[in-house]
Structure formats: C-alpha cells, structure tokens
N, C-alpha and C positions, 0 to 999 in steps of 0.2 A: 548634452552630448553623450552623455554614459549609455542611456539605453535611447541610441538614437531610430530607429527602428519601432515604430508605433511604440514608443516605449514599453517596449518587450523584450528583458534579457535574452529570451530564448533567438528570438530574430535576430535581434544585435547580435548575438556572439555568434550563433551561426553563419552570420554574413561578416563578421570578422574574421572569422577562422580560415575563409576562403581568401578573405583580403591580405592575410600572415602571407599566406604561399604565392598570392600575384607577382611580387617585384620581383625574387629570387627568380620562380621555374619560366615569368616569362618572358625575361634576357634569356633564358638558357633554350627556349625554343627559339627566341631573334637568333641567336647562334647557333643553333640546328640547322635552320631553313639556308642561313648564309653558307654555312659551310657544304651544302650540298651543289647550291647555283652554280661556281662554276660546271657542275657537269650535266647542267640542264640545256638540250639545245632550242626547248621552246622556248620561244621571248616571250609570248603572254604569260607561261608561269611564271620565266624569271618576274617580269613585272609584277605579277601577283607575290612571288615572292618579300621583294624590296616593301610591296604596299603592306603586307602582313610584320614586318622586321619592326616599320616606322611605327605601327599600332601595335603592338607588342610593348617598344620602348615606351610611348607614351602611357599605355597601359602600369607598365611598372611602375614608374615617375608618379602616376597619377596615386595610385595607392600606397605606396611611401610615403604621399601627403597624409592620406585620410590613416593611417595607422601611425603615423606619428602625433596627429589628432587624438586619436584614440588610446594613444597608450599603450601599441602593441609592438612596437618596433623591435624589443629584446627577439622576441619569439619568430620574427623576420630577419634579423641576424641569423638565426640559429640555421634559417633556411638556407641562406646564404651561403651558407657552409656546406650546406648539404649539397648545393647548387654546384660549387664550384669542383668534384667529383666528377659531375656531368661534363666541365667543361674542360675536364682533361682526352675525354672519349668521344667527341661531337658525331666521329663518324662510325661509329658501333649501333647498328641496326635498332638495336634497343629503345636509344632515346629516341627516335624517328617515329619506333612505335611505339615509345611515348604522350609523342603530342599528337598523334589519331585518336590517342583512347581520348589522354585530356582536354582537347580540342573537342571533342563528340562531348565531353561530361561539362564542359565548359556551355555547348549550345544546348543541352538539354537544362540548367541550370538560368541561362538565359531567357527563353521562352517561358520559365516558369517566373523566374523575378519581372522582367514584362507584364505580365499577365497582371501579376498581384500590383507591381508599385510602377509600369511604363508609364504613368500619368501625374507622377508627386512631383513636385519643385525642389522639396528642398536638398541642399546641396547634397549629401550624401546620397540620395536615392538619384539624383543627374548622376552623379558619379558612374554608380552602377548601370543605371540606365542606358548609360555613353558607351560605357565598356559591354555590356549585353549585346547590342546593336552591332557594334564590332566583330564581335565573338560570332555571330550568324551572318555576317558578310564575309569574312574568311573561312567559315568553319571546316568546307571540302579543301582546303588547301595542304594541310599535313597530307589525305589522303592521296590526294591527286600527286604526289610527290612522291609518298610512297611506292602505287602503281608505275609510275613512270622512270623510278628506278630499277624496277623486276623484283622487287620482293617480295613473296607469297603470305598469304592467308595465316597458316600454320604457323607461322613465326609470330607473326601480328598480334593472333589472338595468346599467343603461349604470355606474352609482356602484358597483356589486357589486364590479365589477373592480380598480378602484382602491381599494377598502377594504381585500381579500383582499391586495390585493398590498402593500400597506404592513403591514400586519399579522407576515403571514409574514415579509418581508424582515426587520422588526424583530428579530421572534425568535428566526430562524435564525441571524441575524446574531451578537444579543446572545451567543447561546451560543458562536457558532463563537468572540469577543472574549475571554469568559471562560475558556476552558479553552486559547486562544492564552496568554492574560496567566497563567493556571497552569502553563504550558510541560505539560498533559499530551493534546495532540494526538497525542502515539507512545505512549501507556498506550494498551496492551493491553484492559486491565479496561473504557475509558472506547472504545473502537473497539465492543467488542459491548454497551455502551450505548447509542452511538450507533445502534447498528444495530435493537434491542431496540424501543428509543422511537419511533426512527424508524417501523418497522411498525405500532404499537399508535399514534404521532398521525397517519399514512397513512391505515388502514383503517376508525379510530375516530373522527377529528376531519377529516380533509382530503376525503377524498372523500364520508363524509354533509354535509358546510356546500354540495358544490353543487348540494343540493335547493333551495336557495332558487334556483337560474335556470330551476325547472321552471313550468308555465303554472299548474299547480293547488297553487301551493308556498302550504302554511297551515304553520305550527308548531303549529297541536292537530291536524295529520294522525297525530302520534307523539305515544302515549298514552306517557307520563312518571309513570304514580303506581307504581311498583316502585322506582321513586328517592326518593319525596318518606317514604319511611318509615326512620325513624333509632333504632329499636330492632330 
C-alpha cells in the first residue's frame, strides 16, 4: 500500500496530495451549492444541485477511507481547518468562484487519470476512477450556478488565480516533502518519474484548466462521454 500507484512514489504522492484536500474543500462545495438553492427558481438545477451535494458527500467519505489507509489524515485535519473559514462566508461570491475554477481543474485532472488507469481494478485506482466519472458528470454545474446567479466574468477570473495557485503550490509541495522525508530525491528511477508525470500533468491537466480564463469558457464545450463508459 505505500506506493500504491504502479509502485511509484512519485504517482502515489501526487494522487495523495489531491486525496488530503477532497474531504475538507468538498463538504465545503456540498455547502456552497446548498446555500445558494433556495434562490434558484430552476427545478432542474436545483435537482442537479441536491445530485452534486449527495456526490460530493460521498466523495469526501470515500477519501477519508483511502487517506486513513494511507496515512495522511493529520494533513486532512489541517484542511479541515482551513475549510471551515469557508464555512463561515458560504455566501461571498469567492467561494462560488471557487468551485468553477476547482470543478474545471477537478475535470481536467479526471480525463487525465481515466486515460492513464480508467481500466485498473484494484481498489484504489476504482476509487479514483468512481470519483473521476463523477467529477465530469457534474463538472458544468458550479458554472451554470454561477451564470444564473448574474455574476460576471471579471470577478470569476480575478479568484481563478489564487485558487490555481494554492492548489499547485499544495501539491508540488506535498510531493517535493515526501520523497525529501524518503531521502529518494538522487533515485535515479524517481528523477524520470518526475520528469514522466511532470509532462503527462503539464500537457494534460495544467495547461487545458486555463480554458476556464477564456471569454466563452463553458465545461459542456468538451464532450466527456468516452470517459463516462466503464466496461
């Protein structure tokens, strides 16, 4: 289980790092979305709503398990804490445009883990696989929320920047700590991993997330059903 990820520190920890921040930031979106429905008068969004809230909670639930598996639950505490700031301001434009960016870096993050492991069995890689699937069936829904509240563009994008940046910094971070505290920063094996992952979350996750700063940025502009099939 340590390096459960083709037994690859670098994989592992990078797909742990993301796993720290699921339970805490995504109650704190199920709490976003709720606190806005009463003032939605579409029933299909609220509906999509309520269906995003239910996969959200289970989302968090589910990765609680696999990080207490793994041995990372202090550093989801810590989240926690940070989380619950959020959940003093639910209705501060910010976090809203919060979860369009995270939401968008969530589906771009999807499509890429699909790609590589939408085909592995074993329990960790379902895990993510369940929660990927997820993530690209609700992924327009922060947005469609947004618009339909009247909040512009300019505001959207101004929060973009600091969401991205705290993200990343998190998880480059995370990794760079781990394999510090493994003493294998001079493996050999773990330099063209770096290098490997590096390219594949460059080309596949960093540079498609900055579609969301373009003027006609939707999430159903990218048809998603080549992913959503799991036989």
């Amino acid at each position: 289980m340590k390096y459960w990820c083709d037994n690859s520190p670098v994989r592992t920890h990078f797909l742990n790092a993301w796993s720290i921040l699921f339970p805490a930031w995504e109650k704190v979106f199920a709490a976003v979305a709720n606190h806005y429905k009463p003032n939605i008068d579409d029933l299909s969004l609220v509906k999509r709503i309520e269906k995003f809230v239910d996969q959200e909670t289970a989302h968090a639930n589910a990765h609680h398990k696999h990080n207490e598996r793994s041995e990372i639950t202090e550093l989801e505490k810590q989240q926690e804490r940070r989380a619950q700031v959020a959940m003093r301001k639910l209705g501060h434009p910010m976090w809203l445009a919060t979860m369009v960016s995270i939401e968008h870096l969530a589906a771009c993050c999807s499509r890429t883990f699909l790609k590589l492991y939408g085909h592995r069995e074993e329990r960790e890689f379902k895990l993510f696989a369940w929660h990927a699937r997820e993530e690209l069936e609700h992924k327009s829904l922060a947005m469609d929320l947004w618009t339909s509240l009247g909040h512009d563009r300019k505001t959207l994008r101004t929060a973009l920047i600091a969401n991205q940046k705290f993200i990343w910094s998190f998880v480059l971070l995370y990794v760079y700590k781990k394999l510090k505290e493994e003493k294998l920063l001079l493996n050999s094996f773990v330099w063209f991993e770096i290098f490997v992952v590096g390219f594949i979350v460059f080309w596949g996750i960093f540079v498609p997330s900055f579609k969301v700063y373009s003027s006609n940025f939707h999430p159903d502009n990218q048809n998603d059903s080549i992913y959503m099939v799991t036989a």
